[in-house]
Residue, then its C-alpha position, 0 to 999 in steps of 0.5 A: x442438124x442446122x447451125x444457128x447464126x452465131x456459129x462460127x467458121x471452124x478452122x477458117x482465120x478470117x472469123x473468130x468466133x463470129x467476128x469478122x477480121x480482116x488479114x490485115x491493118x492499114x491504120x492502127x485504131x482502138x474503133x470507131x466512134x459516133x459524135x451527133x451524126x459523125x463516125x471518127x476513127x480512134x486513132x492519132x493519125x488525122x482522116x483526110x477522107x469525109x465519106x458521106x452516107x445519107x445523113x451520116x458522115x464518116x472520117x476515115x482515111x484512105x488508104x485501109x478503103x483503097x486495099x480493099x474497095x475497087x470502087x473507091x479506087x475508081x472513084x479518086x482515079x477519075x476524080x483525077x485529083x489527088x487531093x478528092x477529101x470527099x465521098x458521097x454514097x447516096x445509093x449505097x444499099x444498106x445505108x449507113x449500118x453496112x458502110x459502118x460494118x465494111x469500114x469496120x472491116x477494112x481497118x480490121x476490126x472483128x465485125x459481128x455477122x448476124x442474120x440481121x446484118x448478113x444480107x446489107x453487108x453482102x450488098x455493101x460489099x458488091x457495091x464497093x467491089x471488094x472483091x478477091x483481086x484487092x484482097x484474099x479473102x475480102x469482104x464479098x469472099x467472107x459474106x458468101x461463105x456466111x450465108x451459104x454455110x450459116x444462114x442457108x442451113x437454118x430455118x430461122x435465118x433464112x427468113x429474117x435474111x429473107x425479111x432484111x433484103x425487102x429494103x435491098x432492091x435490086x441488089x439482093x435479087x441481083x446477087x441471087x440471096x432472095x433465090x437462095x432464101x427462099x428455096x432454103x424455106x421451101x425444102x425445110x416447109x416440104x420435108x416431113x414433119x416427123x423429121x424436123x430438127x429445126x426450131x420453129x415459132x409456132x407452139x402447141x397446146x400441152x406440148x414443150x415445142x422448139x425454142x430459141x435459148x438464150x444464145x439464140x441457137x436452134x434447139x431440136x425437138x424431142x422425137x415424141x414431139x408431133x409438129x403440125x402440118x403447119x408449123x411453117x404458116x406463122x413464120x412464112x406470113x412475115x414476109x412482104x408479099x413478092x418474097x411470100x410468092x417467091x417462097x410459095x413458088x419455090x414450096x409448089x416446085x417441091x410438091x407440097x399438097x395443095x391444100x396446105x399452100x391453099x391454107x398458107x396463103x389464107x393464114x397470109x391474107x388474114x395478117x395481111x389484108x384487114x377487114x377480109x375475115x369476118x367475126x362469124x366464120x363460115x362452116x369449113x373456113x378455118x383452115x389452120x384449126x383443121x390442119x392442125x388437127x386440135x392445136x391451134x396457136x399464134x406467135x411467129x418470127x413477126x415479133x423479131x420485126x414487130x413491137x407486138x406479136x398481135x400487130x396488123x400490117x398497117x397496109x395501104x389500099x394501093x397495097x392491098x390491091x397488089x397482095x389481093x392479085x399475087x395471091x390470086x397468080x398464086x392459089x393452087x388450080x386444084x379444087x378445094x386447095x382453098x375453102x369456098x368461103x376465103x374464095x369469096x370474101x377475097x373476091x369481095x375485096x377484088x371488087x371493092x379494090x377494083x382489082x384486075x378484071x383478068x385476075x377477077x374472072x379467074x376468081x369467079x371460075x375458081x368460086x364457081x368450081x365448089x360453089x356448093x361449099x358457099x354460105x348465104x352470108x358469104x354471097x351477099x356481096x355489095x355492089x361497088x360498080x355503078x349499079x343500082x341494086x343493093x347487092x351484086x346480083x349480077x356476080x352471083x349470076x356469073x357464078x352460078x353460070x360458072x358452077x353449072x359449065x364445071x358440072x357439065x364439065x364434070x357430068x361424066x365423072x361419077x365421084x367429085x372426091x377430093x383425091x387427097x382425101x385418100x392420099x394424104x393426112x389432111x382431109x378437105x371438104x367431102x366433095x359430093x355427087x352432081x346432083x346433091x351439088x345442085x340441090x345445095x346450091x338450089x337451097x342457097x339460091x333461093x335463100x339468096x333470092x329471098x334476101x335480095x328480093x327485099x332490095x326495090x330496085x332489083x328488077x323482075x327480070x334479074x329475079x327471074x334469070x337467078x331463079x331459071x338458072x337451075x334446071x327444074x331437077x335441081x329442085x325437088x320442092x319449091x317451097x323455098x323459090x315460093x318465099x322468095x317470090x312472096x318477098x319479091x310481091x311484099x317488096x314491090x306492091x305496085x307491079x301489074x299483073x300480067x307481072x305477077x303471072x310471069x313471076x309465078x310462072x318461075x314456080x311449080x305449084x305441085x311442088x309446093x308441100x302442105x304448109x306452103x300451099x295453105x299459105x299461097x291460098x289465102x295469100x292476098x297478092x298472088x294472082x287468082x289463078x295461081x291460087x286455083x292452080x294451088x288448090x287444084x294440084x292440092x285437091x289432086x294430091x288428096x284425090x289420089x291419096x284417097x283413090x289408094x288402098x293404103x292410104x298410110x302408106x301412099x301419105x308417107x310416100x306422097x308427103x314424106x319428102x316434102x317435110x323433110x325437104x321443107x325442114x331443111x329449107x326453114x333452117x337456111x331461111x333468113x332469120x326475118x323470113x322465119x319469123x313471118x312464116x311462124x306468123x302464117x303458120x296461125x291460120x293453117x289450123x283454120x285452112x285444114x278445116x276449109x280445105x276439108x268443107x270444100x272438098x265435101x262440097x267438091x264431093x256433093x257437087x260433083x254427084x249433083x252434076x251426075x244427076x243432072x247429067x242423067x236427067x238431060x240424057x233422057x230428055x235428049x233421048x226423047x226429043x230425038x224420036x220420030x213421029x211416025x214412031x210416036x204415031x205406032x206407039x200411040x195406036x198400039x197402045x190404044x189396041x191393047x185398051x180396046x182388047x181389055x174392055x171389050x165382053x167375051x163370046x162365048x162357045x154359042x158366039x158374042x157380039x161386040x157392036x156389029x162384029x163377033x168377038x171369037x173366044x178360044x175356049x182351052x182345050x179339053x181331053x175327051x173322057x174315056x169310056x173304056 
C-alpha cells in the first residue's frame, strides 16, 4: 500500500532506479574522489573553483555549478572578479554530505535518495537555489517530488526524515518537511490497527510481525495478524523532544483516545529522562503492558540511530528540564489520560530540576484530579527547596487541596467513570465514587502522616493541618491517624503538654477499634486524659453492647466494621509500623482481663454508691422535720403506752388513780323467752 525509500519514480527521466541524474553534463567525469580532506573531480579538465564546506575542500569547476545553482551565480557576480577560485560555505545546512550529493548531481552523476539522505539534499538544494528558472527539472523540483511521493507515503521513512531534520534548523521547519512528516505519522498512528499494511518495529510474543527484508522494503502483515494498540510508541519515542511534540500534536488533531497519548508520551519519558521510573512499579503504572494487553516488547527504529537498541539518551540536566516541560504543555487535560504514578514521579523531577512554577502548578492540579490512584512510595517526595523538613510535606498539603476543590467540583456528579471505559477497547483505571475516593486518600494520608512523623523537624503545626484536611466523614476508623500521632510523640519526646492535648485532639477516640484502644491505655505518652476518654468510650461501647437483647448481633454490627476497617489500614502500614504493632499486640491479652476487672469494679462500685445514696436520702429526710411535729409524735406515742398499761373497769366500774376507766363490754343479744 505505501512505497518504501528505495522505489523509484516509474515513468519520470530524472530518476532511474533510485538514482538521481541530471538532464544534462556540463564536464564529462567518471566521479569524484576523496584524497585526506578533499573531493576532486576524475576528469582531464583541471578545477578552477576551490569550495570550501567546514573542513572539507571541493575542487570542482564552475560552470556544471553555475547552470544549476543561483546562489553561486550571485556570489561570482558580486564578488565582481571573474577570476573568484574560492567559495566558502560555512552555513550550508547539510554540511559536506549534501554538498557532495548537489555536486554529484550538477556534473550528472546518478545520486541515491534514501530517507537518510532526502531531507539534507532538499535543504542544500534551497540553499543553492537550484531552482526551475536555471534548470528543468533541478535539484529542488526532484527532492520535492521524492518526499512527497516516497517518503510521505511510508511509515518508516518519514520518521527517519523526521529524525535527520534535528541537525536542519531552521531550514526543515522553513521548507514545511517537519510539517509534513509529522502529519504523515500522525494519520498512520490514528488509523486502525486492523487495517495497517505498514511495517513497524514493535514485535509480539508467538506472532511473526512486520519486518523490513533484506531490500528494505515495507512488508504488509498478514490479516490474522493482531497489532496492539501500541505498536507506534517505540518507533515515535526516537525522535527529539520538539519533533515528538510536533507529532502528539498533530496525533491529537486527528482524535486518538487520550489515554494512548497519555501512555505515548510516558513510554518517552522513561527513554528520555533517566532515573524517572523506579525499580518497583506502582499498581496501574505500566501503561504499555496494559494496552497491549498480554504482549509486551521493545525494539524500535532507535537501532537505525543508535549502536545498541537498549542505550539511554545520554541527556543533560538543562535538557531534561526542557523535556519535563513540553511534556508537561502536552499530556492530555482529561482525567486518567496518565496514571497517577507517572503524574508524580514526573512531578518529582519538576521540583528537583527547578522547573517552571506555571507548568509546576499545573502538575499539582492534574495530580490532584486522581489523587486517590497514588501510592505511599509515590508521595514521599524529597524536599529540594529550602526546607527543613526531610519530605516535601507542604506539596502533599497543595495536592490533597487540590483533590478535594476537584471533589467539590465533581460533588454533583453521581459517577467519576472514565468515559472510554465504555467507548473504547482500553480500559483505564475504574474511577469510583466520591466518598470510597475520599476514604482512600484518608488511608494514604495517615500512611503518609506515619512515615513523616518520624522527620524531627516537622512541626506540630504541619502535622496537624495534613491531618484536618479531610472532613471527619473521610474516616470511619481512626485507627490509622491513631499510629501517626504515636509516631509523632516517639519522635519528638520533648513536646509539653498542652501540645500533646492539641495533637490528640486531631483524634476520635470513639473511632478507635478494640486493638487500638488496648493499645492507647496503657500507652505511656498520651495524655492522662486522653487515656480516661479511651476507656470511657470503651466502657460505653461494652455498655451498650450489654444493655442489647442480642448481644451476637449488636457485636457483629457495633465492631464488625472496625476490624474490617483496621485490616486494611495494617496492609498499608509502613513495614517499621507493622513490626511494632505486632510487638504491642503481647499485651492485649493482659489488657482484655484488666478491662474485664475494672468493669466489675465499675459494676461493684456503682451498687456501693446507690446504697449510699439511699442512706443519705433518709438522713436528709429526717433532718428536715419540725419540732412541734417531732413534739405530737412524741406525745402520741406516750398515749398509746398509758392505754396499754392502765387495769381494765369492770361493769361495776374501776379506778385508775382518781379517775374511772370505763370498760365497754360487746354487746349481748337478749335470750328468748318464747
Amino acid at each position: 500500500m505505501w512505497e518504501s525509500e528505495s522505489e523509484s519514480f516509474s515513468g519520470r527521466d530524472y530518476c532511474n532506479g533510485g538514482a538521481l541524474t541530471s538532464n544534462r553534463q556540463g564536464v564529462k567525469t567518471d566521479g569524484f574522489e576523496l584524497r585526506d580532506q578533499s573531493w576532486y573531480v576524475a576528469t582531464d579538465i583541471p578545477s578552477d573553483l576551490l569550495v570550501q564546506v567546514g573542513e572539507i575542500n571541493f575542487y570542482l569547476h564552475k560552470y556544471p555549478l553555475l547552470s544549476r545553482s543561483g546562489k553561486f551565480n550571485r556570489m561570482i557576480y558580486e564578488a565582481r572578479d571573474p577570476e573568484l577560485s574560492k567559495v566558502v560555505l560555512d552555513d550550508l545546512p547539510g554540511g559536506p554530505e549534501s554538498f557532495e550529493l548537489a555536486a554529484k548531481f550538477c556534473y550528472g552523476i546518478a545520486v541515491d535518495l534514501t530517507a537518510a539522505n532526502i531531507s539534507g539534499l532538499r535543504c542544500t538544494a534551497e540553499y543553492l537555489e537550484m531552482t526551475e528558472d536555471l534548470e528543468e527539472g533541478n535539484l529542488i523540483f526532484k527532492t520535492e517530488a521524492f518526499l512527497s511521493y516516497v517518503v510521505l507515503s511510508s511509515w518508516r521513512d518519514s520518521i527517519l526524515v523526521l529524525k535527520s531534520c534535528e541537525k536542519l534548523s531552521p531550514w526543515a521547519e522553513n521548507l514545511q518537511i517537519v510539517r509534513r512528516c509529522s502529519e504523515s505519522i500522525a494519520w498512520k498512528a490514528c488509523a486502525n490497527p486492523k487495517g495497517i499494511r505498514w511495517a513497524y518495529t514493535g514485535k509480539t510474543p508467538k506472532v511473526s510481525s512486520p519486518k523490513w527484508n533484506g531490500d528494505i522494503k515495507e512488508s504488509s502483515p498478514s490479516r490474522n495478524v493482531q497489532v496492539p494498540p501500541d505498536w507506534w510508541f517505540e518507533d515515535v519515542s526516537i525522535l527529539r523532544i520538539d519533533h515528538f511534540v510536533r507529532v502528539i500534536t498533530a496525533i491529537k488533531v486527528k482524535g486518538m483516545r487520550y489515554e494512548l497519548i497519555g501512555a505515548a508520551i510516558a513510554h518517552y519519558a522513561s527513554k528520555w529522562l533517566p532515573g524517572l521510573l523506579q525499580d518497583r512499579m506502582g499498581p496501574g503504572d505500566d501503561e504499555l503492558s496494559s494496552l497491549a494487553g498480554n504482549s509486551s516488547w521493545k525494539g524500535g527504529l532507535h537501532m537505525v540511530v543508535a549502536s545498541h537498541k537498549d542505550e539511554t539518551p545520554m541527556v543533560q540536566s538543562k535538557d531534561q528540564r526542557m523535556i519535563i516541560e513540553s511534556l508537561i504543555s502536552i499530556i492530555p487535560q482529561q482525567r486518567d489520560s496518565a496514571s497517577c504514578s507517572f503524574l508524580l514521579r514526573l512531578l518529582r523531577m519538576a521540583n528537583m530540576l527547578k522547573v517552571a512554577p506555571a507548568l509546576v502548578t499545573e502538575l499539582e492540579k492534574r495530580v490532584g484530579m486522581q489523587f486517590e490512584q497514588a501510592t505511599l512510595a509515590d508521595l514521599l517526595i524529597p524536599s529540594y527547596n529550602k526546607s527543613e523538613t526531610m519530605y516535601d510535606v507542604d506539596l502533599v498539603q497543595r495536592l490533597l487541596e487540590h483533590f478535594l476543590v476537584q471533589e467539590q467540583t465533581d460533588g454533583m456528579s453521581p459517577s467519576r467513570q472514565s468515559f472510554s471505559d465504555k467507548h473504547s477497547a482500553y480500559d483505564g483505571p475504574q474511577r469510583i465514587n466520591s466518598h470510597n475516593a475520599k476514604m482512600r486518600v484518608a488511608r494514604l494520608v495517615d500512611s503518609y502522616l506515619t512515615e513523616v512523623s518520624r522527620d524531627r523537624n516537622l512541626s506540630l503545626t504541619k502535622f496537624q493541618v495534613l491531618a484536618e484536611a479531610l472532613p471527619e466523614s473521610a474516616r470511619s476508623c481512626d485507627d490509622g491517624l491513631y499510629r501517626a500521632i504515636d509516631s509523632y510523640l516517639k519522635a519528638h519526646p520533648t513536646l509539653t503538654e498542652h501540645e500533646r492535648k492539641r495533637l490528640c485532639r486531631i483524634m476520635d477516640c470513639q473511632k478507635l477499634s478494640i486493638d487500638a484502644c488496648m493499645h492507647a491505655a496503657q500507652n505511656e505518652r498520651l495524655p492522662l486524659r486522653v487515656v480516661v476518654q479511651v476507656l470511657f468510650s470503651e466502657q460505653v461501647k461494652i455498655s451498650n453492647a450489654i444493655a442489647n437483647s442480642s448481644l451476637k448481633d449488636t457485636t457483629d454490627i457495633q465492631y464488625q466494621p472496625l476490624v474490617t476497617n483496621r485490616k486494611t489500614l495494617l496492609e498499608g502500614t509502613p513495614q517499621s509500623f507493622q513490626e511494632g504493632w505486632a510487638a504491642a499486640k503481647k499485651d492485649i491479652n493482659m489488657l482484655k482481663f484488666e478491662l474485664e476487672s475494672m468493669k466489675a469494679k465499675y459494676l461493684e462500685l456503682q451498687n456501693t454508691v446507690e446504697n449510699l445514696q439511699q442512706q443519705q436520702d433518709k438522713v436528709s429526710k429526717q433532718k428536715q422535720g419540725s419540732a412541734w411535729t417531732t413534739g405530737w409524735k412524741k406525745l402520741s406515742k406516750l398515749t398509746k403506752m398509758n392505754n396499754l398499761d392502765s387495769p381494765e373497769i369492770g361493769p361495776q366500774g374501776s379506778t385508775v388513780g382518781d379517775k374511772p376507766v370505763v370498760r365497754r363490754v360487746p354487746r349481748r343479744w337478749r335470750n328468748s323467752i318464747s
